[in-house]
Every structure is written in C-alpha cells, then in structure tokens.
ZADO-1210 file (C-alpha; in nm, 4 decimals, padded with zeros to 6 digits):
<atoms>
<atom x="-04.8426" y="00.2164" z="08.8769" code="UNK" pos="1"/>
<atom x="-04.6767" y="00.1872" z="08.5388" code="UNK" pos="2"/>
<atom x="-04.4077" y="00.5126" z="08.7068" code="UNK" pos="3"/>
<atom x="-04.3298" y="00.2818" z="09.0358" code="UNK" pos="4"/>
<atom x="-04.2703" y="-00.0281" z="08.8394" code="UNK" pos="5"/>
<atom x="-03.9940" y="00.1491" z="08.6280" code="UNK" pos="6"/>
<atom x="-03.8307" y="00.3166" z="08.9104" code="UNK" pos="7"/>
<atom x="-03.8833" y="-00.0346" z="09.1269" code="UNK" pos="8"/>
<atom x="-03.6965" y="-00.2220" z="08.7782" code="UNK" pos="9"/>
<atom x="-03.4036" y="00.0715" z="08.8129" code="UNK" pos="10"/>
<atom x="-03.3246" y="00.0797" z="09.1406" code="UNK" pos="11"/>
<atom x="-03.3095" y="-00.3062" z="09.1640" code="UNK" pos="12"/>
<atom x="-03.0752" y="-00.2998" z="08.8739" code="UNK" pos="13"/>
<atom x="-02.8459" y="-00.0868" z="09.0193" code="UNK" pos="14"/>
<atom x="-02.8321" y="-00.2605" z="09.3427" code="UNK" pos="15"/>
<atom x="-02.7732" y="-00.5549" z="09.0839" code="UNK" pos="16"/>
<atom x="-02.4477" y="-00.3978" z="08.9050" code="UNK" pos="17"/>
<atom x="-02.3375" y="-00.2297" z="09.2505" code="UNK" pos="18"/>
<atom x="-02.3138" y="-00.6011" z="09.4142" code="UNK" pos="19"/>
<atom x="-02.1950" y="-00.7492" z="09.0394" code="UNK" pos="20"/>
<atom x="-01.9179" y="-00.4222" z="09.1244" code="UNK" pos="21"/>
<atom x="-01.8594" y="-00.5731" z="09.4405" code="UNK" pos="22"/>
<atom x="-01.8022" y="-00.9003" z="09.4102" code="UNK" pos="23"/>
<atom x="-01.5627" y="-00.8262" z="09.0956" code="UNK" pos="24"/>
<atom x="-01.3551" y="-00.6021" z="09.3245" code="UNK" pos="25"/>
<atom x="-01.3371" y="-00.8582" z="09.6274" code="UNK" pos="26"/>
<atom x="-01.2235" y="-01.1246" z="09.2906" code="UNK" pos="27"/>
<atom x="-00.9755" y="-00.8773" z="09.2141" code="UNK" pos="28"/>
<atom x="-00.8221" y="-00.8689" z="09.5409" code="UNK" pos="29"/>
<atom x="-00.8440" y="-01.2579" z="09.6720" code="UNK" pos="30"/>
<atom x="-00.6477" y="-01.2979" z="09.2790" code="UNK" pos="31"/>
<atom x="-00.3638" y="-01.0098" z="09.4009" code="UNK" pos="32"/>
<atom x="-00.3415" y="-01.1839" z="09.7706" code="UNK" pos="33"/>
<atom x="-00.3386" y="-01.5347" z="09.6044" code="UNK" pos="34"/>
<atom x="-00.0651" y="-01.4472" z="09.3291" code="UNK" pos="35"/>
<atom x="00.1163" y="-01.2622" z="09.6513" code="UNK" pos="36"/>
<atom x="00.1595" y="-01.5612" z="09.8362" code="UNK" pos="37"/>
<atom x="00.2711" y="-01.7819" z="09.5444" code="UNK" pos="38"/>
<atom x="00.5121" y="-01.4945" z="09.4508" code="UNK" pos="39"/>
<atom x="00.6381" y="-01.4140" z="09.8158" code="UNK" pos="40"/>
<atom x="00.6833" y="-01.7795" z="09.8265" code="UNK" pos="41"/>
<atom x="00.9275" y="-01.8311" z="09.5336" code="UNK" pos="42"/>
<atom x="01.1052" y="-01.4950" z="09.5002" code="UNK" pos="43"/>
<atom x="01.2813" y="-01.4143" z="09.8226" code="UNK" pos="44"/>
<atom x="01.3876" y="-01.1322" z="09.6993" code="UNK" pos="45"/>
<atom x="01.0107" y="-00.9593" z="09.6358" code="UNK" pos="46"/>
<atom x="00.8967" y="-00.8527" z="10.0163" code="UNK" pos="47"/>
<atom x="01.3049" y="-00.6745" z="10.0773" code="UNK" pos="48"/>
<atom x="01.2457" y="-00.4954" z="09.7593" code="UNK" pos="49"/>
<atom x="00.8991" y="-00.3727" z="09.7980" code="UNK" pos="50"/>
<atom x="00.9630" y="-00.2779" z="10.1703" code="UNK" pos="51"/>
<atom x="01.2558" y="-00.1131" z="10.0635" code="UNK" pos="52"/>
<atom x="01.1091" y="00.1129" z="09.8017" code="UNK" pos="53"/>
<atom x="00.8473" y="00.1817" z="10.0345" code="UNK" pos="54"/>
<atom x="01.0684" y="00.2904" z="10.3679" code="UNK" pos="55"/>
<atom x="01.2951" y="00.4653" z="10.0615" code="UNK" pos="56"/>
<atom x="01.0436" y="00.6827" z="09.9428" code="UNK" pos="57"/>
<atom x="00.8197" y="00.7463" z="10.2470" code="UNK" pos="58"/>
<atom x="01.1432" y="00.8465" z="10.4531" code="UNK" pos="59"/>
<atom x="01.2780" y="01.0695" z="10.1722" code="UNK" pos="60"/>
<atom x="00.9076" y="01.2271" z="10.1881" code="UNK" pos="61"/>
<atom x="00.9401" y="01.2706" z="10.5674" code="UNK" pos="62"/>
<atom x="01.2948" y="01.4658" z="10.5352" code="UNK" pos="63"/>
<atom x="01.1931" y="01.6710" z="10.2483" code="UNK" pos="64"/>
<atom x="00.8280" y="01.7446" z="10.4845" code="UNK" pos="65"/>
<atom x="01.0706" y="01.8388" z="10.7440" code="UNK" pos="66"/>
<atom x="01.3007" y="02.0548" z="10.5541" code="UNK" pos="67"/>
<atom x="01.0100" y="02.2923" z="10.4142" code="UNK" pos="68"/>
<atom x="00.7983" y="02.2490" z="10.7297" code="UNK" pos="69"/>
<atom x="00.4733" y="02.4172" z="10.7566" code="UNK" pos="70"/>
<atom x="00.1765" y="02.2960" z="10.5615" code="UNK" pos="71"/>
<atom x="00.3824" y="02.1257" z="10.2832" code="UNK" pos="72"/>
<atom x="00.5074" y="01.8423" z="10.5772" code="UNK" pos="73"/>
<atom x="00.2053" y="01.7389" z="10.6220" code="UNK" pos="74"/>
<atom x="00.1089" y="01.7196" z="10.2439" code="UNK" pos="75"/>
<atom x="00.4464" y="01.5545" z="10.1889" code="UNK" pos="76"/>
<atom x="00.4224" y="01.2628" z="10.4105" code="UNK" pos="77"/>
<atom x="00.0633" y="01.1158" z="10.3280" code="UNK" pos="78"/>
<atom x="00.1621" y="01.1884" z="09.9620" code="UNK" pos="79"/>
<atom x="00.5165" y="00.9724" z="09.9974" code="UNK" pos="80"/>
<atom x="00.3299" y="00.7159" z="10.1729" code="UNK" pos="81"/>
<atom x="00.0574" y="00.6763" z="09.8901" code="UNK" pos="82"/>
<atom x="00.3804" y="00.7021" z="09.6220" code="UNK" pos="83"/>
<atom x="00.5837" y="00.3980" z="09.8501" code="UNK" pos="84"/>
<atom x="00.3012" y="00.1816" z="09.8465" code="UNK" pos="85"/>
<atom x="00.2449" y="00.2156" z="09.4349" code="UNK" pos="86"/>
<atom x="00.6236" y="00.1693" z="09.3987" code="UNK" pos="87"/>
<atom x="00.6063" y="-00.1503" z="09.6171" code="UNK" pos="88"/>
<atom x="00.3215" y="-00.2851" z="09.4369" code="UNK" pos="89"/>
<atom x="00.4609" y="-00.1948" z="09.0709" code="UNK" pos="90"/>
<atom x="00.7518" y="-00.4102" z="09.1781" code="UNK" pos="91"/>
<atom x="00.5272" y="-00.6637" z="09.2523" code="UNK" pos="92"/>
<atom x="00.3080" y="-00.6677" z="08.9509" code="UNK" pos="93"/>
<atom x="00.6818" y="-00.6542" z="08.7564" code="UNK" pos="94"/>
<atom x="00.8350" y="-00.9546" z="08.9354" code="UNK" pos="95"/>
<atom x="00.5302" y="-01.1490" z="08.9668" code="UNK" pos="96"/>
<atom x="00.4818" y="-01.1329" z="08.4955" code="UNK" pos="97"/>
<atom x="00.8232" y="-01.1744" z="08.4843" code="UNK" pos="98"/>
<atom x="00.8064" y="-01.5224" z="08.6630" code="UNK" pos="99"/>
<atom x="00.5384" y="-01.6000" z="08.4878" code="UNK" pos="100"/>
<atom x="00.7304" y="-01.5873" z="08.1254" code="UNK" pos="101"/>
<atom x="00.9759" y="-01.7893" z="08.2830" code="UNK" pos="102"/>
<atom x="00.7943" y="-02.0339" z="08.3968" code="UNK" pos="103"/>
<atom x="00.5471" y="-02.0073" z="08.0519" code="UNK" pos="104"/>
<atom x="00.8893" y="-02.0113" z="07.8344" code="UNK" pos="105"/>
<atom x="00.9627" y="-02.3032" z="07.6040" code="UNK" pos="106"/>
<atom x="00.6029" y="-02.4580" z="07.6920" code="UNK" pos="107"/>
<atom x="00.3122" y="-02.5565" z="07.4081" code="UNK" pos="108"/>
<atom x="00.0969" y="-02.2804" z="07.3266" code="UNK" pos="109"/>
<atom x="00.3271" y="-01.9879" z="07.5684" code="UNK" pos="110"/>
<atom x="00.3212" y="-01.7281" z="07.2447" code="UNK" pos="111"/>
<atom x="-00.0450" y="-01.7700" z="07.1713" code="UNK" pos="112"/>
<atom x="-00.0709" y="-01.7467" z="07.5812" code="UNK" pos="113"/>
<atom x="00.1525" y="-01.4379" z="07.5510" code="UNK" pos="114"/>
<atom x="-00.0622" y="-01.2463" z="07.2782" code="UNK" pos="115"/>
<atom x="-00.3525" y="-01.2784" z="07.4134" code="UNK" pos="116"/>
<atom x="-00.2330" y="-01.1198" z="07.7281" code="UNK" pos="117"/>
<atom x="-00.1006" y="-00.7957" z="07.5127" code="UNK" pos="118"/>
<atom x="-00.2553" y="-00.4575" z="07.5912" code="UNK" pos="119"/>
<atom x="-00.3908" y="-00.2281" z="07.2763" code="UNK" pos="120"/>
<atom x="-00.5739" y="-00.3103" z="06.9710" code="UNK" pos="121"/>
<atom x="-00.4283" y="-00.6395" z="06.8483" code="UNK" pos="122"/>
<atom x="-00.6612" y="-00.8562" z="06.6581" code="UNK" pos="123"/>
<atom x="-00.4845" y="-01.2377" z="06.7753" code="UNK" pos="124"/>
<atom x="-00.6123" y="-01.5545" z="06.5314" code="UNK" pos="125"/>
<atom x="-00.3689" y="-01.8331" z="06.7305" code="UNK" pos="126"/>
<atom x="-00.3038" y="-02.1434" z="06.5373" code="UNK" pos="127"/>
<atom x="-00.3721" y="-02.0237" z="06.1693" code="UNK" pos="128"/>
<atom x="-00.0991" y="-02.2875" z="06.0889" code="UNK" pos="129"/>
<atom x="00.0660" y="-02.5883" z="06.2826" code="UNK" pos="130"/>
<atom x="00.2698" y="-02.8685" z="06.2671" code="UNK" pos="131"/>
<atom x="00.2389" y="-03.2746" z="06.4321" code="UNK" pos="132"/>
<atom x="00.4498" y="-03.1349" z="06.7322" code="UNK" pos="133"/>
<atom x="00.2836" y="-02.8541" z="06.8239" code="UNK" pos="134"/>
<atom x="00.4679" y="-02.6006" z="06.6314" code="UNK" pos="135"/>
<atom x="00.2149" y="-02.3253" z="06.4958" code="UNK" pos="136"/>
<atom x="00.1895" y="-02.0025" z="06.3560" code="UNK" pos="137"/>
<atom x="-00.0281" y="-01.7426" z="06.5151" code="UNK" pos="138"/>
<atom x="-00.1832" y="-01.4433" z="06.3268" code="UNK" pos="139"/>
<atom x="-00.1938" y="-01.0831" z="06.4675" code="UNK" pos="140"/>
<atom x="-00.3290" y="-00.7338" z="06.3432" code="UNK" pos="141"/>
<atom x="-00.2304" y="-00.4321" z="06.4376" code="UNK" pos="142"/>
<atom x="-00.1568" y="-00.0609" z="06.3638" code="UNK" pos="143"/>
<atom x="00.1553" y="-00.2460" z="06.1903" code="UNK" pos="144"/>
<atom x="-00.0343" y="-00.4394" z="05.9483" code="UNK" pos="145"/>
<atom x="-00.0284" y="-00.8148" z="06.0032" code="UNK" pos="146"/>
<atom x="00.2062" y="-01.0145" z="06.1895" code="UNK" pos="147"/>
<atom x="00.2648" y="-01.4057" z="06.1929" code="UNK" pos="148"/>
<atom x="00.4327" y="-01.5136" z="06.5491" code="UNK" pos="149"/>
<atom x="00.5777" y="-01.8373" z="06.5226" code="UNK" pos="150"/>
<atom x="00.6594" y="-02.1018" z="06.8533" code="UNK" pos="151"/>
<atom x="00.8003" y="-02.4284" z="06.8025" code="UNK" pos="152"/>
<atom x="01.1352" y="-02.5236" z="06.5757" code="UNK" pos="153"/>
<atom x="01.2577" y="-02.2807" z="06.3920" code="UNK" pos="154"/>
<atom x="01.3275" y="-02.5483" z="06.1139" code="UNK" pos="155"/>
<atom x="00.9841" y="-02.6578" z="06.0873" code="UNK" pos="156"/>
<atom x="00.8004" y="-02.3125" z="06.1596" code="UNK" pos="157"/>
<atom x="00.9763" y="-02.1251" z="05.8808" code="UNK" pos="158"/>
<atom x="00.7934" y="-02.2926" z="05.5695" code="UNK" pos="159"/>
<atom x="00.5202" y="-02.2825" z="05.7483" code="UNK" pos="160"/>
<atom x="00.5845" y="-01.8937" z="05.8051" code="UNK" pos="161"/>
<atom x="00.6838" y="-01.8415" z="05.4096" code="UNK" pos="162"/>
<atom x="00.3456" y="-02.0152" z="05.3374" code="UNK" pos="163"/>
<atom x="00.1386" y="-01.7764" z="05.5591" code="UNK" pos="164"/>
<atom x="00.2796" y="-01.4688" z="05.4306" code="UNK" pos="165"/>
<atom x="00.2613" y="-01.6131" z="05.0551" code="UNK" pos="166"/>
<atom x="-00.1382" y="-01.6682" z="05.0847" code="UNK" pos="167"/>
<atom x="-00.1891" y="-01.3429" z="05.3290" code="UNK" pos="168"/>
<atom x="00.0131" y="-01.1341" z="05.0764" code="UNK" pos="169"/>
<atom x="-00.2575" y="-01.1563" z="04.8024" code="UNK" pos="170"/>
<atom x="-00.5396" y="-01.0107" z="05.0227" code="UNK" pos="171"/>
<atom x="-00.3289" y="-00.7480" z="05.2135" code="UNK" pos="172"/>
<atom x="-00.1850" y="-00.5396" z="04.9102" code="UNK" pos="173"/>
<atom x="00.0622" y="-00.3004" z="05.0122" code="UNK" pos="174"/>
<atom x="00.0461" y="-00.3698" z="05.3987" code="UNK" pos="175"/>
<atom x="00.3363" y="-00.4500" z="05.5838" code="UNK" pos="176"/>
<atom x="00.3645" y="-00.8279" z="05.6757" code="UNK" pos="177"/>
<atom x="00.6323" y="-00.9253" z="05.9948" code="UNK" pos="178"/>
<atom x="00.7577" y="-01.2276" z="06.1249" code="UNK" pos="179"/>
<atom x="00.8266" y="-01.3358" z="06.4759" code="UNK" pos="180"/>
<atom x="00.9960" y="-01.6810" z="06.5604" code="UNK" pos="181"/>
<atom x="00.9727" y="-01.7175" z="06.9636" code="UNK" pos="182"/>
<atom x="01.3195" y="-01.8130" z="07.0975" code="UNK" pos="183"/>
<atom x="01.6578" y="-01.7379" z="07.2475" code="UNK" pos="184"/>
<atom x="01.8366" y="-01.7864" z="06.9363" code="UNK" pos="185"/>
<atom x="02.0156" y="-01.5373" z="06.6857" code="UNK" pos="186"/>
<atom x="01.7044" y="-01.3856" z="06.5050" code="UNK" pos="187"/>
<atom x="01.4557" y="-01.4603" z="06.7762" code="UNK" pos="188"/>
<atom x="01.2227" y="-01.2923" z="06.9807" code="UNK" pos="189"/>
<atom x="01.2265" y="-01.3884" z="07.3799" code="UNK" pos="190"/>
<atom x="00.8613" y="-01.4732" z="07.4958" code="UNK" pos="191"/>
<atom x="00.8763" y="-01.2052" z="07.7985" code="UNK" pos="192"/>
<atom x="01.0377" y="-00.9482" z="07.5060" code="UNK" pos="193"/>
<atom x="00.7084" y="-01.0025" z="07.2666" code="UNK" pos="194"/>
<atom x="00.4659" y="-00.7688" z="07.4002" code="UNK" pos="195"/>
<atom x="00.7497" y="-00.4888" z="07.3878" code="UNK" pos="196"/>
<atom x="00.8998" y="-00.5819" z="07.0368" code="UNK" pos="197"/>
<atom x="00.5138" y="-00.6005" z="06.9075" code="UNK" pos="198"/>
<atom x="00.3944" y="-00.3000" z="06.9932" code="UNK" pos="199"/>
<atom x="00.7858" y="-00.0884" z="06.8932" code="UNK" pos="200"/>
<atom x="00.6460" y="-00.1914" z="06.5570" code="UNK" pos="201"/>
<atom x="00.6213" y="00.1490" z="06.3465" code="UNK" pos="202"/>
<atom x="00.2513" y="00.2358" z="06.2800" code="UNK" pos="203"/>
<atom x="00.1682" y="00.1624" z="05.9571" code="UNK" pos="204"/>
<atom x="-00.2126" y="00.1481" z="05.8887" code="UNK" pos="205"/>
<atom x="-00.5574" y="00.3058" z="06.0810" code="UNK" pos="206"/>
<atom x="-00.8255" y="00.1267" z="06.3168" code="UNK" pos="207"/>
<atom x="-01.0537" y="00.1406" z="06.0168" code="UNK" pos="208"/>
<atom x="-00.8051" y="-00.0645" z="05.7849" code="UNK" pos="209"/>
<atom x="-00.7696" y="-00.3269" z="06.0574" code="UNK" pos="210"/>
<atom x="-01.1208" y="-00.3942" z="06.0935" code="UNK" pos="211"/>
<atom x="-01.1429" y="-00.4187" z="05.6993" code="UNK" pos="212"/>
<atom x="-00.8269" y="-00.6547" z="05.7395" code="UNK" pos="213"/>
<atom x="-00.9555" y="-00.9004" z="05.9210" code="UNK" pos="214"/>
<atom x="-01.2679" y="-00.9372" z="05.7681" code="UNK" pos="215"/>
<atom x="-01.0810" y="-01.0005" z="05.4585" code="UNK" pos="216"/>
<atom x="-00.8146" y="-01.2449" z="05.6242" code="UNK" pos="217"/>
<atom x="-01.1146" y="-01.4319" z="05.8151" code="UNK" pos="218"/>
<atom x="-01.2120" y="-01.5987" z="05.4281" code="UNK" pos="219"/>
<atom x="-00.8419" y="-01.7672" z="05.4936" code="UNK" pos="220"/>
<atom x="-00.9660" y="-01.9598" z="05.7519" code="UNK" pos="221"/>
<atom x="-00.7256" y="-02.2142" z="05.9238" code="UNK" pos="222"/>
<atom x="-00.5186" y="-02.4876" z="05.7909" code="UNK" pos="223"/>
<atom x="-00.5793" y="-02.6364" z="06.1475" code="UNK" pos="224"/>
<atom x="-00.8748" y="-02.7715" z="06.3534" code="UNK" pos="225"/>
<atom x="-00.9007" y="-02.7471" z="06.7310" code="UNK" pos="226"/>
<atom x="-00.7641" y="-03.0447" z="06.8408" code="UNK" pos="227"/>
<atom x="-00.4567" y="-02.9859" z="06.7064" code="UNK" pos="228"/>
<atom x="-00.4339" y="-02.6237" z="06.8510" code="UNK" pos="229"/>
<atom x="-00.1500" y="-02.5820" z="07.1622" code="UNK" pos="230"/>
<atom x="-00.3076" y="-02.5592" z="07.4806" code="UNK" pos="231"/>
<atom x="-00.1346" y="-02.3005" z="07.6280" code="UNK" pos="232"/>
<atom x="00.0929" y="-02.3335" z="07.9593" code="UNK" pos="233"/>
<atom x="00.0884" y="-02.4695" z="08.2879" code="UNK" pos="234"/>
<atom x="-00.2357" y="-02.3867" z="08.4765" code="UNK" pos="235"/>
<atom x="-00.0426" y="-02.1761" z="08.6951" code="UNK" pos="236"/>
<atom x="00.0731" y="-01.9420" z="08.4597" code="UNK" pos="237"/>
<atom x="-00.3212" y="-01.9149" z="08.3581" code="UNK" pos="238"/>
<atom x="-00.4350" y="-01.8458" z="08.7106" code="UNK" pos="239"/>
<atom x="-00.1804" y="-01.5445" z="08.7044" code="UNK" pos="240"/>
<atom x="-00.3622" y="-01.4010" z="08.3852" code="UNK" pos="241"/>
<atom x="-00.6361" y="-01.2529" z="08.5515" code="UNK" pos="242"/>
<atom x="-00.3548" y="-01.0921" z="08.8522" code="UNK" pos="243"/>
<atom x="-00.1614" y="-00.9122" z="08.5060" code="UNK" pos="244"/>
<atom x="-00.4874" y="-00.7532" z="08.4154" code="UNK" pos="245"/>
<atom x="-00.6007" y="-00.5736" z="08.7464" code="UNK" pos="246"/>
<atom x="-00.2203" y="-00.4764" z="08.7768" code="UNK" pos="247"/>
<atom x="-00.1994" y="-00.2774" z="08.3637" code="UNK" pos="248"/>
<atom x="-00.5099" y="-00.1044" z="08.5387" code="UNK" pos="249"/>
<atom x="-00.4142" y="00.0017" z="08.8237" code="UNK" pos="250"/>
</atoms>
C-alpha cells in the first residue's frame, strides 16, 4: 500500500511540473508574440530586416547545397533554414532591448531597472542613497569588487557618490570601488551601454569574496526608506523584461 502511495505521490508530481513546464513555455511565447506586435508596430524597419537575413542566409545555403550536391544539399538547406530563422529572431531580440533603453532612458528608477536586468553574478542593492528628486545611488557586487551606479544630476549624485565610497571603503579593504554616473554627458555611462561597460570591468576578486562582501556591506544598511526609492520606468518597458530573459536563453 505504503509502495503505490509513493509511486501514486511521484507520478502526480511530475504530471504537476510537466503542466507547471507547459504553461511557462506557452507564457514564454504569448510574451515573444506580444512584444512582436508592439515592436513590428513601432520599428518599420524590424520585419525587412529579419526577412532579409532570413531569405539571405537560407538562399546562400541553397546555392552552396547546390554547388556540392549530393547528400551535403540536403543537409545544407534544413541547416540554413534553422540558421535564417535564429538570425531573424536575434535581430529581433536586439531591436526590440534596444527600444526599450530608449524608451527607459532619462526616466526615474531606468539604472536600477537596467541592473537588475544584467546577466552574471551581480549582487544589485538599488537605492542605498537618494536625493528629494529622485536622484539615487545604487550598489552592485561583482567579480570587480563593488560598484556605486548613480541616475539623476550629476551635481547632486556626486556627494552623494563620494559619501558611499567613503563609508563602503572602511569595510571593503583593498577591493576595488567604481563609479558610474548614468548619462550622455562627458564622463558618463549611456543606460543601454551599462550592462556592457559593467561587466568589461577587469576581474578583481572570487565568488567566495563576494558573498563575504555583501554580508559585510548589508550592516550599512540604507540611508533611504522605500517610499522614497525610484519606481522604475514606464510599465511598458517592465512588460518587455520578462521578453529580454527568454531571448539571453535562447
């Protein structure tokens, strides 16, 4: 009895994560069709692009098929076909997070938005420091050591910046401390050029010292409370956040 139970409790949990599986996937795909549509909509450039890439590749497939003939044309063609439809959809996923910074640029909260959308092992504490107008400081750890990314005026975000580093440098030590201020000025870091300027930081401590690290900085707390935290852009730009993910995995 005991035997028929168990296997009766296993079986129904993996019907339980196979339709959990399921209904994730079909998520995944109503989120790609959805942020299709939007995109399609306000790029007009997106659909000539991808089908262009696509009839590129699968037609230089086809001629190369036909040149060696035999077996390798018909391993050629179903293999450029599979490559056009990747390209296509890589220009998609590219396009569509590029509009999204746009749209996300300049707005309350778009760098904390930004950082929590990075791939890798970053360790992202947004708002350990802020300002009446929604400037703030965000916190980050990495394999760099720690780094404070500031959005807001650069006038008002740089004490705030010098007073971050002053009270992080006496639990850090010798690691590295960096400074971003988000902006198009002389100095600044774009918000779409973040994620790549991050992570071209040299590697400067272990997995093992960040966990240590943050434990440490977490006794720092926050000089801010939660209402006074950004609230990140538009809606739209949220809905898209989900569409970034499935397309870094695919």
């Amino acid at each position: 009895m005991a035997k028929s139970r168990n296997s009766a409790e296993v079986k129904a949990a993996k019907a339980e994560a196979k339709a959990a599986r399921k209904a994730a996937s079909k998520q995944r795909r109503s989120q790609l069709w959805q942020a299709f549509q939007i995109q399609r909509k306000e790029d007009k450039r997106l659909l000539p692009y991808m089908i262009g890439a696509f009839v590129l590749i699968v037609a230089a497939s086809v001629a190369l098929g036909v040149y060696a003939g035999g077996f390798t044309m018909f391993m050629l063609i179903p293999l450029g076909i599979v490559l056009g439809a990747l390209v296509a959809f890589i220009i998609f996923g590219r396009r569509a997070q590029k509009s999204v910074y746009r749209k996300a640029e300049g707005q309350t909260g778009a760098a904390a938005w930004a950082l929590d959308n990075m791939r890798g092992k970053w360790r992202v504490t947004p708002g350990v420091a802020a300002t009446g107008h929604f400037d703030a400081v965000h916190r980050v750890i990495g394999r760099p050591g720690v780094i404070f990314v500031a959005e807001g005026s650069p006038t008002r975000v740089k004490p705030l910046l010098a007073q971050e580093k002053k009270r992080t440098a006496r639990l850090v030590g010798d690691v590295p401390i960096y400074d971003v201020i988000i902006g198009n000025g002389d100095g600044e870091v774009p918000l779409s050029k973040l994620d790549r300027h991050l992570t071209r930081l040299p590697a400067n401590i272990t997995v093992k010292q960040m966990d240590a690290l943050e434990s440490r900085l977490a006794a720092l707390g926050s000089k801010v409370g939660p209402a006074a935290m950004p609230k990140g852009p538009l809606p739209a730009q949220a809905k898209m956040r989900g569409v970034q993910r499935t397309v870094r995995r695919r």
